[in-house]
C-alpha positions as CSV (number, residue, x, y, z in Angstrom):
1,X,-113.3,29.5,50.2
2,X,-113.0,28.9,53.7
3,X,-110.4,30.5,56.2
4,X,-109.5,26.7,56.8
5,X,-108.9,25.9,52.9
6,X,-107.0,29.2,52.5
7,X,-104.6,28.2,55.3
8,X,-104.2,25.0,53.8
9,X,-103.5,26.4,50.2
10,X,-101.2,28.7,51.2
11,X,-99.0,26.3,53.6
12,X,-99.3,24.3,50.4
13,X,-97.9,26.8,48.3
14,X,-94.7,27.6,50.7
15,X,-94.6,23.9,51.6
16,X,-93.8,23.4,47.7
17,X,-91.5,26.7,47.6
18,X,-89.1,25.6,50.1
19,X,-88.8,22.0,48.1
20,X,-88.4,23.5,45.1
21,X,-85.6,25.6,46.2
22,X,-84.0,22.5,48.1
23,X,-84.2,20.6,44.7
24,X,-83.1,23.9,42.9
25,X,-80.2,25.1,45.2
26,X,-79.5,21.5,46.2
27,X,-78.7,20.0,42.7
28,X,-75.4,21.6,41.1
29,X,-74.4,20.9,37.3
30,X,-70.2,20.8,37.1
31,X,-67.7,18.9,34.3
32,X,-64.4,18.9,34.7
33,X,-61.9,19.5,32.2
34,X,-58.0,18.4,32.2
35,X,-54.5,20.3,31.0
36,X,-51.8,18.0,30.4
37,X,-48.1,20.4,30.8
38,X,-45.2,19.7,30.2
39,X,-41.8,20.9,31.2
40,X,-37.9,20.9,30.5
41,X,-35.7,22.2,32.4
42,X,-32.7,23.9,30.6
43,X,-29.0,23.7,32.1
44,X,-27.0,26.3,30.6
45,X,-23.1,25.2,30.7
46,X,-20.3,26.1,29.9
47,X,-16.2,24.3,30.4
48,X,-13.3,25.7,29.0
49,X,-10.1,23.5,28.7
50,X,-7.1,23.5,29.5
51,X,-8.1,27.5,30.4
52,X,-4.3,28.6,31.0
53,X,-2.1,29.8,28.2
54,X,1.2,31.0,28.8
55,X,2.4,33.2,25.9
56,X,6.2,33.7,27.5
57,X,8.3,36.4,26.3
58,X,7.2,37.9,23.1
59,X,9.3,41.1,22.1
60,X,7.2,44.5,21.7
61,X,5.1,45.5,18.7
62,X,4.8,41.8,18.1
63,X,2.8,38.7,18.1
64,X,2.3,35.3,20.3
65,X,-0.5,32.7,19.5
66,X,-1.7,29.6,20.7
67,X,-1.0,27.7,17.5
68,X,1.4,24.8,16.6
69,X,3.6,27.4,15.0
70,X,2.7,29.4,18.5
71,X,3.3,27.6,21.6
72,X,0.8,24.7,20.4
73,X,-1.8,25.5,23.4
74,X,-5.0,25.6,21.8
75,X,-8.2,25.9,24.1
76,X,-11.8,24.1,24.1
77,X,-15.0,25.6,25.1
78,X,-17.8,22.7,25.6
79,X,-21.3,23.1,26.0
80,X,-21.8,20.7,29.5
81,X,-25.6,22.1,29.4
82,X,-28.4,20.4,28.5
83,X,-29.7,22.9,25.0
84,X,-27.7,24.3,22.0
85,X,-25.8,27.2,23.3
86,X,-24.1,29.9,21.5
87,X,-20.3,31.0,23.2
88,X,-18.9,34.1,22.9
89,X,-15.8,36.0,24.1
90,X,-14.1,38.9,25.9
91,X,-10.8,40.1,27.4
92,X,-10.6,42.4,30.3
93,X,-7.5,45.0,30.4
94,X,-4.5,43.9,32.1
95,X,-2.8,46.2,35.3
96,X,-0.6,48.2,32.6
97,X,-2.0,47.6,29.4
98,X,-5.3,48.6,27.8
99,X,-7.1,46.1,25.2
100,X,-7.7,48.1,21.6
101,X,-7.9,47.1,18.1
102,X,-4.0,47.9,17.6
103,X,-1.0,47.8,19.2
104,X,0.4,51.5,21.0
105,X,1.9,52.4,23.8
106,X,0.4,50.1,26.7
107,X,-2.0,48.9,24.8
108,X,-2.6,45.5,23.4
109,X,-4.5,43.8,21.1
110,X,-5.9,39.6,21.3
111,X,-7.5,38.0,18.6
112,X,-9.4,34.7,18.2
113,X,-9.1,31.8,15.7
114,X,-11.5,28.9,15.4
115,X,-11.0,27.2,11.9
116,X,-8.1,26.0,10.0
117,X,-5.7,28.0,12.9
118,X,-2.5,26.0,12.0
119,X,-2.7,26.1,8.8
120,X,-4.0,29.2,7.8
121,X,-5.6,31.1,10.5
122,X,-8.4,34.0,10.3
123,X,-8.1,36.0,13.2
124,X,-11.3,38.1,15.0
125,X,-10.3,40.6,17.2
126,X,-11.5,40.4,20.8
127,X,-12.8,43.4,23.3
128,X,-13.9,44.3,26.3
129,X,-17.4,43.4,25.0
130,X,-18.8,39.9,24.4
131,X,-18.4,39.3,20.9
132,X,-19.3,35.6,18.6
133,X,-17.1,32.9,19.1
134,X,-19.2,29.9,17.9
135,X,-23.0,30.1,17.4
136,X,-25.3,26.7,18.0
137,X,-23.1,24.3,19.9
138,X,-25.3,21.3,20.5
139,X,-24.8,19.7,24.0
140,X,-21.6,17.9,24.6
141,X,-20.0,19.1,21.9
142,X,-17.4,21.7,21.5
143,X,-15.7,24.2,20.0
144,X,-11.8,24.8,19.0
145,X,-10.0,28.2,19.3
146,X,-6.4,29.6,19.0
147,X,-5.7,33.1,21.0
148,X,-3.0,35.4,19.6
149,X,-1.8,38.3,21.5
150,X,-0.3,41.7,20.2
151,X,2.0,43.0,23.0
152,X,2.3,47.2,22.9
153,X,4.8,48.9,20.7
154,X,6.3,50.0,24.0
155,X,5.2,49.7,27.4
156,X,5.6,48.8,31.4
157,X,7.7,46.4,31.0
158,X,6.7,43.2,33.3
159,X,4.5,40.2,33.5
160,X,0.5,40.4,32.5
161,X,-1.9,38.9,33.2
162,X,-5.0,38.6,30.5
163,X,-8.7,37.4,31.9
164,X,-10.2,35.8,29.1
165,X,-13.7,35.0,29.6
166,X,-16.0,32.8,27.5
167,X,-20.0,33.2,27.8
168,X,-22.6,30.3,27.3
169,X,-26.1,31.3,26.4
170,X,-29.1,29.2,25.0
171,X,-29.4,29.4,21.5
């Protein structure tokens, strides 16, 4: 074979290289694929109505509630949100008086009712910690409850004042 028909060959051979690499790197395989989401947004909401109870005087060692037998003031805790929520309650202690599960000296106790309060009441104690109130409270709807307080057997005499605090949290 001639220098000539070498050259030729080999420019050839590169010559069909390079377009096969063009062709190669120039021609790309690709699909696509799609991913439908979806997304609520969940409101988390809470109102509590009328939210002031005035108890008035209630002598020591004793009891005032919220009741018609009480002073007919009974409260309502609806779920403005957007999911079922489950309330629950607490009571802070007051400048004199300490919350407990009974009555002493400066110390109090509060309770809550939510079924049958006027008639026959059950009461559950309330703390310092969150404890149930109502569980699965659909939204716009709401829950009755009667508060009944336990004033110390003896104590700073004097005006209190009782934070009552309900919680809202998805169920």
């Amino acid at each position: 074979m001639s220098k000539k028909s070498l050259k030729l060959l080999l420019l050839s051979f590169v010559l069909v290289s390079i377009f096969s690499l063009v062709v190669v790197l120039g021609v790309k395989a690709a699909d696509e694929g799609t991913v439908t989401a979806t997304v609520t947004a969940q409101h988390v909401s809470i109102t509590v109505s009328d939210g002031s109870v005035a108890f008035g005087t209630v002598n020591s060692g004793s009891y005032g509630d919220t009741t018609d037998d009480g002073v007919d003031n009974s409260q309502t805790a609806t779920n403005t949100g957007s999911v079922t929520e489950d309330f629950t309650i607490k009571a802070d202690d007051t400048a004199n008086w300490t919350l407990e599960s009974s009555a002493g000296t400066n110390q109090y106790t509060l309770d809550h009712c939510t079924s049958s309060c006027d008639d026959s009441p059950s009461w559950s104690a309330i703390s310092t910690d969150y404890g149930a109130l109502a569980s699965s409270i659909t939204a716009s709807n709401s829950q009755d409850f009667d508060l009944r307080v336990g004033t110390p057997t003896s104590t700073t005499y004097g005006e209190q004042t009782i934070t009552v605090t309900v919680l809202a949290a998805a169920s």
